[in-house]
N, C-alpha and C positions, 0 to 999 in steps of 0.2 A: 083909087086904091081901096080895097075893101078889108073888110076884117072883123072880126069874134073876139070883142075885147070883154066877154061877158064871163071870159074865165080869168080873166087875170087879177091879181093883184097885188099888194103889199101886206103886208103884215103891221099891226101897228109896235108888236114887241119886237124888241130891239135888242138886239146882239151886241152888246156895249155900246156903239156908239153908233155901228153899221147897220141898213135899214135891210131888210131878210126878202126877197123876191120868189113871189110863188107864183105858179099856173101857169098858162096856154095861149099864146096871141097869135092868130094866124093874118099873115100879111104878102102883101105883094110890095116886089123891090120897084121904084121907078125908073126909069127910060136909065136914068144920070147913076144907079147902082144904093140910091140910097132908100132905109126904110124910117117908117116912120116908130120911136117908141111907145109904148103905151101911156097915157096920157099918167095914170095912177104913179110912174114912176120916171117922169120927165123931170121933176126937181130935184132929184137923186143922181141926174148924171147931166145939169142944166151946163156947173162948170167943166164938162169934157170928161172922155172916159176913152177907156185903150181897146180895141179891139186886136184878137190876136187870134193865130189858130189854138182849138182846141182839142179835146181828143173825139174820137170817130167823126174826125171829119164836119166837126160843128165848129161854129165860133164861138171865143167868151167875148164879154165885153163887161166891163170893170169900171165901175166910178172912179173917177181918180183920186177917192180916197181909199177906196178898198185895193186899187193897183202898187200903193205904195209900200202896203200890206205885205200885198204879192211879193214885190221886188226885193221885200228885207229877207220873205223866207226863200228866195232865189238863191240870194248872199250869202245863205247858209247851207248850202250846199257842195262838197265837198271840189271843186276845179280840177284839181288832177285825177278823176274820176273820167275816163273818156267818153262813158256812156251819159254823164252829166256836162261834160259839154258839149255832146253832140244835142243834147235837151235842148241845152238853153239857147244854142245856133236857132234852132227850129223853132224855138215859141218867141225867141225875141226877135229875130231879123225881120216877119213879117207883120211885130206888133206896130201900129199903128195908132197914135191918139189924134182922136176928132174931138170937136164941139158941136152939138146938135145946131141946126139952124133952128129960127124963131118959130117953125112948125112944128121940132122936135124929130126932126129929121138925120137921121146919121148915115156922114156919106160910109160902105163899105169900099173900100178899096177893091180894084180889080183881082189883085193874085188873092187875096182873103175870098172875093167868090167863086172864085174857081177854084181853089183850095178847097171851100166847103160846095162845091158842087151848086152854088145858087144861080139862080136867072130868074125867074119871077116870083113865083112861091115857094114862102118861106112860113117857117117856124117860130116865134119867138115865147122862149123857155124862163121863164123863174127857176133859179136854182141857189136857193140862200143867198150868196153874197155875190152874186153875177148875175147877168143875163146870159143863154146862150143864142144861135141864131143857127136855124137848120133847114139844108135844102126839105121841102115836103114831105118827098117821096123817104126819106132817110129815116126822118123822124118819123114817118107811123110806123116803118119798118122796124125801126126801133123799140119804139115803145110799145109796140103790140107784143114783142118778147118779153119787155120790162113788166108789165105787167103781171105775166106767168111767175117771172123771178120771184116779182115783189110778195108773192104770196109765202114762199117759200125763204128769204133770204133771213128777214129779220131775227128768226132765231138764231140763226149764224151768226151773226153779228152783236147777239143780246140785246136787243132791240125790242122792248114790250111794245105788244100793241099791233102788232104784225101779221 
């Protein structure tokens, strides 16, 4: 299994209590569907974490303490809303919580890689309070857009520094 863990990292500042994930790991799935995490942020998700779909077609995956997070602001969310509960059909039915094995390994489930289009090369994203996981081909297709954005967004958004 090969892999560029020379971008990734953690943050050592802290978001009250939740640990911040940043950067780039490029990884291969194995034979069994599982990858491995980056080493920098295996004690962040030691006791189990959720894997679910995410949007464009990438996975998140959530320490279980940042998913319970999640699930309170799920709760708050209006049910007799049909468009809210056809959400919460979709990102809950095919979440999934695993516990990495002692190599740090997290199995993906099948319909989660095929949902995000994976089979050997993968993605793996820092994004604050998640990780996400993305077929290869997806992600540079992506971020090569994101980039152009990012030059341009942050005034929209009042964002110094942009």
């Amino acid at each position: 299994m090969g892999h560029s863990g020379a971008q990734w990292r953690t943050v050592d500042a802290i978001v009250g209590e939740a640990p911040v994930f940043l950067g780039e790991y490029r990884h291969t799935l194995d034979p069994k569907g599982r990858i491995v995490l980056p080493a920098d942020v295996r004690e962040d998700f030691a006791d189990g974490c959720v894997v679910t779909k995410g949007q464009e077609k990438c996975l998140y995956v959530f320490p279980l303490s940042r998913w319970e997070e999640e699930v309170e602001k799920l709760n708050r969310l209006p049910r007799t809303n049909k468009k809210v509960r056809s959400y919460l059909r979709s990102y809950l039915a095919g979440a999934k919580e695993v516990i990495p094995d002692k190599q740090g390994r997290v199995m993906v489930p099948e319909h989660l890689r095929t949902y995000a289009g994976l089979d050997r090369e993968a993605v793996v994203v820092g994004v604050l309070d998640r990780i996400e996981i993305w077929n290869q081909e997806s992600w540079e297709d992506l971020s090569s857009g994101a980039d152009e954005y990012l030059a341009n967004i942050g005034e929209e958004f009042g964002i110094e520094g942009m």
